[in-house]
Structures are given as structure tokens and as C-alpha cells.
C-alpha positions in Angstrom: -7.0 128.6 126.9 -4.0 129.9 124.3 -2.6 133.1 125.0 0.2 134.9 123.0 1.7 137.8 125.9 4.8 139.1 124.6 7.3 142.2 126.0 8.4 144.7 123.9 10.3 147.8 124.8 11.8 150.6 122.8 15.7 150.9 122.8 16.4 154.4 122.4 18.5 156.4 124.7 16.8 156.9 128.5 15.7 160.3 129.3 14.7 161.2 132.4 10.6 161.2 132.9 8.3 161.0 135.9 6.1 158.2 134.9 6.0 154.4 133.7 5.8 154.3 129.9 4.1 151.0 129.6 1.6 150.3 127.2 -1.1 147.3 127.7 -2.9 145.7 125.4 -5.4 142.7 125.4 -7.2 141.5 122.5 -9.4 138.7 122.4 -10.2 138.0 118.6 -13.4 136.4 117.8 -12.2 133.2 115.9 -10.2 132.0 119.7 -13.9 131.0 120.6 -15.1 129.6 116.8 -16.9 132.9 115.6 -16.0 135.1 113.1 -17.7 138.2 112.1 -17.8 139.8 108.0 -15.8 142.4 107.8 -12.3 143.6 108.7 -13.1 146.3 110.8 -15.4 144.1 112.7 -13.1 141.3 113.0 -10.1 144.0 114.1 -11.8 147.3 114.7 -10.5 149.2 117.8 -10.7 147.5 121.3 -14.4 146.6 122.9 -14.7 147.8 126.1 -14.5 144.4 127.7 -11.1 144.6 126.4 -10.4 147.4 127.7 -11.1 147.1 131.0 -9.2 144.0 131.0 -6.2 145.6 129.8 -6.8 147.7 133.0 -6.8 144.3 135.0 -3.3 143.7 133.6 -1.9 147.1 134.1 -3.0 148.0 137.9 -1.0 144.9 139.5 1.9 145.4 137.3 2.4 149.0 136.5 3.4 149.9 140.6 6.4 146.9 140.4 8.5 148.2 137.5 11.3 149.9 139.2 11.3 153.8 139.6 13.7 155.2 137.2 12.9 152.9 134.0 12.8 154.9 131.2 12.4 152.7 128.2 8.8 153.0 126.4 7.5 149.4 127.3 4.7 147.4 125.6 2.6 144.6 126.8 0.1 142.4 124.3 -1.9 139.5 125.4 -3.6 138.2 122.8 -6.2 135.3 123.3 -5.9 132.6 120.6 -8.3 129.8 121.8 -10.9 129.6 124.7 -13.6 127.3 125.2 -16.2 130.4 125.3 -17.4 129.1 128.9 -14.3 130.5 131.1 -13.2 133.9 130.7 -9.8 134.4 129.8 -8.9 137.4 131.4 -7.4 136.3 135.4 -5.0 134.2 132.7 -4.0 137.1 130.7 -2.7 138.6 134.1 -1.0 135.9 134.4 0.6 135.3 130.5 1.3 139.2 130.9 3.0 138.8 134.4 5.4 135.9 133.1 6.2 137.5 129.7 7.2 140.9 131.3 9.1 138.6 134.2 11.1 136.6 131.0 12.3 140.2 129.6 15.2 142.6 130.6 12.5 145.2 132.8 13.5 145.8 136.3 10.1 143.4 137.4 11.0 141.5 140.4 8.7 139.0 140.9 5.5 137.9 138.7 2.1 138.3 139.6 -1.1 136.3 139.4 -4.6 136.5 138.7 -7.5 134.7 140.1 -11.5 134.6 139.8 -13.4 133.8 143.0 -17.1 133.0 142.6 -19.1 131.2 144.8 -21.3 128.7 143.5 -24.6 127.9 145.1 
């Protein structure tokens, strides 16, 4: 697996608000996995809801460790840009997500992981 997770976040001057401003988003393109659809509002239409939910994944583990107090509109973008179409990406987007947000200047203290537990008969 590839993944592209990058931190962005918005330097204007802090105002007080009551909430995290952090923005998530996951995006696994159809060419990572060798299939491309006609079209470019197939190829990048809006999010599927698999993609959505995984953004979800990313934000609930995340979202309660950013300091109280930050301020600064903050986004997170995991992009998937290879799988092998048999594992699913998304407990290593948590992960890519975790590490880029760890590498920036956010008040995260520690990274986070993601894991998939099956059993196997």
C-alpha cells in the first residue's frame, strides 16, 4: 500500500471557538487498485460512502487528542495511491493520518494506530 496523508492548517489569527476545526478527508482513487472509470466526475466525483465512513475512522481517534484551545482551521487528506485490491487500506490511513498530523506544528502528543482483527476459520 501507498498513501499520500498530509497536514494542513490555516494561519490566520486564532479566535476563540468551542470546537476542533479539523477537516478529514480520505480518498481512495480508482487507478491505486488498476481500474479506471470514463468520465471525470466518475473518476473524482464527490466522496463514496466507503470513503466516508473511513474518514470517520480517522477522525474519532484523533479529533479528542488535539489540545483544547487550538484554534487554527486544520485539514487532514489521506489519499490512497496504490493497493493490491485484496487488503483494505483504511486501518493504514489511520495510521499515514496519525504520523502526518504527529510531523506538523498541532498540539498532538502522541500518534495513534489502526488495526483490523479478523479471525480466520
Amino acid at each position: 500500500h501507498v498513501f499520500c496523508a498530509a497536514t494542513i492548517d490555516r494561519r490566520t489569527p486564532p479566535r476563540p471557538i468551542d470546537f476542533t476545526p479539523l477537516r478529514v478527508d480520505y480518498c481512495e482513487r480508482k487507478s491505486a487498485a488498476g481500474r479506471t472509470n470514463g468520465g471525470y466526475i466518475k473518476r473524482d466525483g464527490r466522496p463514496s460512502d466507503h470513503e466516508t465512513l473511513v474518514a470517520r475512522i480517522i477522525d474519532r481517534p484523533i479529533r479528542p487528542l488535539i489540545s483544547a484551545g487550538w484554534c487554527l482551521e486544520t485539514q487532514l487528506a489521506a489519499y490512497v495511491l496504490a493497493y493490491d485490491g485484496v487488503h483494505p487500506p483504511d486501518a493504514l490511513a489511520v495510521c499515514a493520518a496519525s504520523a502526518a498530523l504527529a510531523l506538523s506544528e498541532a498540539p498532538f502528543p502522541r500518534p495513534v494506530a489502526g488495526v483490523r482483527v479478523a479471525q480466520v476459520d
